[in-house]
C-alpha positions in Angstrom: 26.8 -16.2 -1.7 26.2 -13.6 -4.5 28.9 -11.1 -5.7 28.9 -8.1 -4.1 32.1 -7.1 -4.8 31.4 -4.1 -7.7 29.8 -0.9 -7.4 26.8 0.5 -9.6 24.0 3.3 -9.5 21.6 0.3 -9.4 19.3 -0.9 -12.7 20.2 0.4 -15.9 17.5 3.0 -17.4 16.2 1.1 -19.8 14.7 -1.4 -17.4 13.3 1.6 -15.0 9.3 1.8 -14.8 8.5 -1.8 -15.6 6.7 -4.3 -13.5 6.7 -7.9 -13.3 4.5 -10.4 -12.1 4.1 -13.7 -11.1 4.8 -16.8 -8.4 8.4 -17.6 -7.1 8.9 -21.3 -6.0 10.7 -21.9 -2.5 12.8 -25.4 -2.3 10.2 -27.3 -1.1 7.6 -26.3 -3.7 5.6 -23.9 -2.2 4.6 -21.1 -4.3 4.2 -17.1 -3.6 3.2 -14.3 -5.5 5.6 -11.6 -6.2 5.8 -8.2 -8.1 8.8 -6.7 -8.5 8.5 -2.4 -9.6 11.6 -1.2 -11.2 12.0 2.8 -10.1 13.1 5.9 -11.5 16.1 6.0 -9.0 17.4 2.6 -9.9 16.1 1.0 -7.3 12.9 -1.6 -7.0 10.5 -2.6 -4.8 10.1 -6.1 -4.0 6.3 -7.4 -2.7 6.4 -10.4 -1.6 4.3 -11.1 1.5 4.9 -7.2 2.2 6.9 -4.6 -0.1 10.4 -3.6 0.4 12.5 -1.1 -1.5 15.9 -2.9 -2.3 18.7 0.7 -2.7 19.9 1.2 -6.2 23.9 1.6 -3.9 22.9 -1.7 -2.9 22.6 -3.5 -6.5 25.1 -4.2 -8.8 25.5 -4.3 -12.7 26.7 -8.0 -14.2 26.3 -7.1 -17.6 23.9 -8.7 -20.0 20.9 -7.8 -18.2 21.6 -9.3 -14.8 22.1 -7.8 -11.1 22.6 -8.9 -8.0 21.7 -7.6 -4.8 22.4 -7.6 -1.2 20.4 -5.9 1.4 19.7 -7.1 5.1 19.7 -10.7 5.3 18.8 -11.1 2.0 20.7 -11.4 -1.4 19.0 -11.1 -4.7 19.7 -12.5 -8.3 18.1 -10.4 -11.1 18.1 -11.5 -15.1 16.3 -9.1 -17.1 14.8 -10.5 -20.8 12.1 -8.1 -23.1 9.8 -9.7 -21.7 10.3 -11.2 -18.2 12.6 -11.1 -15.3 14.2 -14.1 -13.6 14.5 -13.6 -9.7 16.6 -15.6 -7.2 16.3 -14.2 -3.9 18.5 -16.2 -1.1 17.7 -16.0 2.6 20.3 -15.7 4.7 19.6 -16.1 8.1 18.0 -19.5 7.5 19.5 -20.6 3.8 16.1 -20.5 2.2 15.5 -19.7 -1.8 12.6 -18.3 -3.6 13.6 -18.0 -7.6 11.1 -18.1 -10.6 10.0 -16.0 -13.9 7.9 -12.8 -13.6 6.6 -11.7 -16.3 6.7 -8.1 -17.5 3.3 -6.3 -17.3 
């Protein structure tokens, strides 16, 4: 399970207005497309098979570019580079993972 455990006003400014692209890869190698939209708030909106807005209370700062995330029954593993953003998203109800490498737009 991802830590949780800090507090944060969700992603850092410098990330805010990007968008990433690409496919995330589930464990048994089925692929999906996914953009993730970082907002002005902090927060960012997931589509994936239908968009959700993961809450900027809801995310937490890691340093060096990477978040997690917990919201519903879903937790969520951000790393931010210049020029992509690695995504883990775990499943909680039914232990399923999605993770790959959108690229930034």
């Amino acid at each position: 399970m991802l830590d949780v455990t800090g507090s944060d006003n969700g992603i850092e400014k410098e990330y805010r207005g990007n968008r990433y692209s690409g496919n995330l890869t589930d464990d048994e190698g089925q692929s999906s497309k996914a953009e993730i939209v970082i907002n002005s708030d902090g927060s960012f909106d997931l589509n994936l098979n239908g968009t959700v807005t993961i809450e900027a209370k809801n995310i937490i700062n890691q340093g060096n570019g990477k978040y997690s995330a917990s919201q519903g029954t879903s937790g969520f593993e951000l790393q931010f580079s210049n020029t992509s953003l690695g995504v883990i998203i775990v499943y909680y109800d039914n232990g399923k993972k999605l993770s790959g490498t959108l690229t930034k737009e």
